[in-house]
MIMIVEX-562477 format. One record per residue (C-alpha): residue number from 1; residue in three letters; z, y, x. Coordinates in Angstrom, 1 decimal. Each point is the difference from the previous one (the first is absolute). Layout:
# MIMIVEX-562477
> NUM ALA Z Y X
...
This chain:
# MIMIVEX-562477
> 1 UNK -4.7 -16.2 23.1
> 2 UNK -2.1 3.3 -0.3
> 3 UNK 0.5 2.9 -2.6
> 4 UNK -2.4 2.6 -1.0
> 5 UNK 2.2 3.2 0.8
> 6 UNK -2.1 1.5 -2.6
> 7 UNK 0.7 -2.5 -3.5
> 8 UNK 3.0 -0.4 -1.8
> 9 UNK 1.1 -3.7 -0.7
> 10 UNK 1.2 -1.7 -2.9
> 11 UNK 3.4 -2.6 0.8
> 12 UNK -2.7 -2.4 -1.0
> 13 UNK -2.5 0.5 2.5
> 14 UNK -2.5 2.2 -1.4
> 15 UNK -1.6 3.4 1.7
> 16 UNK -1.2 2.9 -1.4
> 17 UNK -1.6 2.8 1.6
> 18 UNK -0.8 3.5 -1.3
> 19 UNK -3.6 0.5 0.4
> 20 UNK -1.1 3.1 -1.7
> 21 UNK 1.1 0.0 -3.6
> 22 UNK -0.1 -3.7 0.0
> 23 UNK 1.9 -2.2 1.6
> 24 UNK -1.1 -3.6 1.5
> 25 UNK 2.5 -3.1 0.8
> 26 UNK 0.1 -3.5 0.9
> 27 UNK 2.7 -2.5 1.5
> 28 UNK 1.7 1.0 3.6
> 29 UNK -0.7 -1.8 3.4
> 30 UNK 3.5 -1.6 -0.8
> 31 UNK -1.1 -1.2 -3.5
> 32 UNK -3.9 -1.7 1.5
> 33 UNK 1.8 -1.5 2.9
> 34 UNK 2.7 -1.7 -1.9
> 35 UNK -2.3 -1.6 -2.3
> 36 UNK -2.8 -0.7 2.6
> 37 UNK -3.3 -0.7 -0.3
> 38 UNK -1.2 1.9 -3.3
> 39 UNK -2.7 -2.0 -1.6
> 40 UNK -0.3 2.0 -3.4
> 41 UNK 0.9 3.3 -1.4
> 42 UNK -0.3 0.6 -4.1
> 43 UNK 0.2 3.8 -0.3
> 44 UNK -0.2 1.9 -3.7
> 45 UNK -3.0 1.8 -1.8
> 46 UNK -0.9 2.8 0.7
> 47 UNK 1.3 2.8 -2.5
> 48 UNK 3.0 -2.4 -0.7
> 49 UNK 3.1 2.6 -0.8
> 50 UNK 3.4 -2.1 1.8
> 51 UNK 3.9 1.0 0.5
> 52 UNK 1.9 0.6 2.9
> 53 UNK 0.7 -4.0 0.5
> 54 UNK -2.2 -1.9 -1.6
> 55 UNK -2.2 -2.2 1.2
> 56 UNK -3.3 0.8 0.6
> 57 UNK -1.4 -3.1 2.0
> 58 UNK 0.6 -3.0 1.3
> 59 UNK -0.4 -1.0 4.4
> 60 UNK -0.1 -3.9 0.6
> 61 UNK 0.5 -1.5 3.7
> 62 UNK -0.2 -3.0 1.7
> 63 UNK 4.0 0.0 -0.8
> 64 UNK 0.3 1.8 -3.7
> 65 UNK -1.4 2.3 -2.9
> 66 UNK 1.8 3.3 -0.1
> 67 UNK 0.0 2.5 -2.5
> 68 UNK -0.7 3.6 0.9
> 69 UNK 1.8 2.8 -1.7
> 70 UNK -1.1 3.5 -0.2
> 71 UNK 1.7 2.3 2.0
> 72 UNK -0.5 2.9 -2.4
> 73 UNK -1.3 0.4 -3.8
> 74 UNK -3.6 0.9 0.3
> 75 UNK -3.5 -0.7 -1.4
> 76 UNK -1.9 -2.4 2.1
> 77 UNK -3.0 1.8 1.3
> 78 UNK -1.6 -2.3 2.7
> 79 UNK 0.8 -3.5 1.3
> 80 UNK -0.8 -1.2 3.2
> 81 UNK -3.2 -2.3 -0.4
> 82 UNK -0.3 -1.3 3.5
> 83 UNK 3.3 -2.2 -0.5
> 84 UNK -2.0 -2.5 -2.5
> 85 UNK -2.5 -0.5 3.2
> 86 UNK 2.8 -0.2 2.8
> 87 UNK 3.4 0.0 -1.3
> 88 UNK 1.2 -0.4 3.3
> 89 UNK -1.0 3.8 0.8
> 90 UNK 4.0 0.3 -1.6
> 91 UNK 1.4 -1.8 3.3
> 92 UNK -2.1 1.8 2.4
> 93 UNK 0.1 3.7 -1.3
> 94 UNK 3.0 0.2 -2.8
> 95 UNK -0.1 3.8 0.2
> 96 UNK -3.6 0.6 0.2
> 97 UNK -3.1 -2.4 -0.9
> 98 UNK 2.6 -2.3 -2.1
> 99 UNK 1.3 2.9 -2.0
> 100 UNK -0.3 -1.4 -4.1
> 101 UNK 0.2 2.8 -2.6
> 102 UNK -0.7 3.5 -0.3
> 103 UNK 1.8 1.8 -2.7
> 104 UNK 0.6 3.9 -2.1
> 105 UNK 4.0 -0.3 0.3
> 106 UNK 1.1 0.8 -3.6
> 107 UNK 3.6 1.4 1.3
> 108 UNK -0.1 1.1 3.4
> 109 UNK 3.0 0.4 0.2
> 110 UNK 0.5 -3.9 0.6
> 111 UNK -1.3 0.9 3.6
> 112 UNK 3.9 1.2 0.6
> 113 UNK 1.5 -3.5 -0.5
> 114 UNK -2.1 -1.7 1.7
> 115 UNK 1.4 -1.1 3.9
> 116 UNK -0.6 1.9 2.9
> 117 UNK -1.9 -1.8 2.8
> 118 UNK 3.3 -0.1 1.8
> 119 UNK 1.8 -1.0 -3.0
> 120 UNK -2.2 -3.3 -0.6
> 121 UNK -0.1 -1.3 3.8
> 122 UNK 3.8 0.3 -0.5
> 123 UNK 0.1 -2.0 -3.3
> 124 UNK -2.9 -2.1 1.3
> 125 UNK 1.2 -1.1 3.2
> 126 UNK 3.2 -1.6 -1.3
> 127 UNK -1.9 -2.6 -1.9
């Protein structure tokens, strides 16, 4: 399993990474291999206003659908286009090409709560 030293994690296997005053996420290497081969990602509007843990999309596999839930309150301010092409791009790059939202965090301060990298590969690696 890799982490991105750099993103905070959600217990239920979302990233999100500050970049800028926005902050982008999508699901862990642990979350994309567990469900396998990712044939189709449904990801919000654009301009959509979400809470801390709601969900804002949906990723279906080979296996299952999963809901994704937002790892902070924000306003949705880009979504990643190239999934609807190649959803896959999720299993091969989960912290980079197959990232899914960018968003304005309404309360930053949600950043704090969040799990450290070292924190989620703890909590991860026991399932």
């Amino acid at each position: 399993m890799s982490i991105d030293k750099n993103s905070r994690y959600r217990s239920s296997h979302e990233w999100a990474r500050k970049d800028g005053a926005r902050v982008v996420s999508g699901i862990s290497d642990h979350a994309q291999d567990a469900l396998g081969d990712i044939v189709f990602v449904e990801l919000p509007e654009v301009g959509k206003v979400l809470k801390q843990g709601e969900a804002f999309g949906v990723v279906e596999s080979v296996k299952a659908a999963s809901d994704v839930y937002m790892p902070m309150s924000g306003k949705i301010l880009a979504v990643n286009e190239a999934l609807s092409g190649d959803p896959a791009l999720v299993n091969r790059e989960p912290y980079s090409g197959g990232w899914f939202i960018a968003y304005e965090p309404t309360n930053p301060s949600e950043w704090d709560g969040l799990l450290t990298p070292e924190a989620y590969e703890a909590e991860a690696g026991k399932e």
